[in-house]
C-alpha positions as CSV (number, residue, x, y, z in Angstrom):
1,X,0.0,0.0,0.0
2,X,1.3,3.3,-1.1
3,X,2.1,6.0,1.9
4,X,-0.2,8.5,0.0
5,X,-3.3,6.3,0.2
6,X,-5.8,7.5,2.9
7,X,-7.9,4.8,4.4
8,X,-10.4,7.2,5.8
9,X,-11.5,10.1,3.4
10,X,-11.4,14.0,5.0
11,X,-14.8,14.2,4.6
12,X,-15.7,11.3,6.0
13,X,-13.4,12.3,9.5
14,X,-14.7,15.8,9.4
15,X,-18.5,14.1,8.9
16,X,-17.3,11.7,12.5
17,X,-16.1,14.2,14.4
18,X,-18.9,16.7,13.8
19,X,-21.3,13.7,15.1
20,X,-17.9,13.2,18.2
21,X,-18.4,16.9,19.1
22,X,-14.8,17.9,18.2
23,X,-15.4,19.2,15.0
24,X,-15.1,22.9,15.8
25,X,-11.7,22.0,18.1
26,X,-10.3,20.5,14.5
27,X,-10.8,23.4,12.9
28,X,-10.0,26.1,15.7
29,X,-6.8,24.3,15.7
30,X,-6.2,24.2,12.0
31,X,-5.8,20.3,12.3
32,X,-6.0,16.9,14.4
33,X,-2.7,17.1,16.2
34,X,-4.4,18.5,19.6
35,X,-6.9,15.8,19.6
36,X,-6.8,13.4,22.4
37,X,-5.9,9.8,20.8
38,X,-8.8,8.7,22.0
39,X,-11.5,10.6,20.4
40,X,-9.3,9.5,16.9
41,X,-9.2,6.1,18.2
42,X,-13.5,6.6,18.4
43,X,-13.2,8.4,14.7
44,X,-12.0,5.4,13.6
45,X,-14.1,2.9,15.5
46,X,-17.0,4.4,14.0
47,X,-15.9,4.7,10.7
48,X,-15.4,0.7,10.7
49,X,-18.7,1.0,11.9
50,X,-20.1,2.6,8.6
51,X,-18.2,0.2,6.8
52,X,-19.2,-2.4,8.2
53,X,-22.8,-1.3,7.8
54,X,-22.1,-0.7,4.2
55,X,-20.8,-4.2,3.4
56,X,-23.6,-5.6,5.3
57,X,-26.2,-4.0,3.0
58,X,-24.5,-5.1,-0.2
């Protein structure tokens, strides 16, 4: 897997942490590097979540 390949689209971890309630902290902060590892750790949870969900329905 190449290093540029992004497992998780932007819009997809903006769309998570809007629903985590750390949106506005992202973009106060220009970025993700004050956000606690846990709330990313709970990004991607749920985004296996939604993938999950969408493999299901195929």
């Amino acid at each position: 897997m190449s290093s540029n390949s992004k497992l998780i689209s932007e819009k997809l971890k903006y769309e998570i942490a809007k629903e985590l309630g750390v949106y506005d902290q992202v973009k106060k902060d220009g970025g993700w590097g004050n956000i606690p590892s846990k709330t990313c750790g709970n990004i991607v949870t749920k985004a296996i979540e939604i993938a999950n969900r969408k493999v299901e329905e195929e």
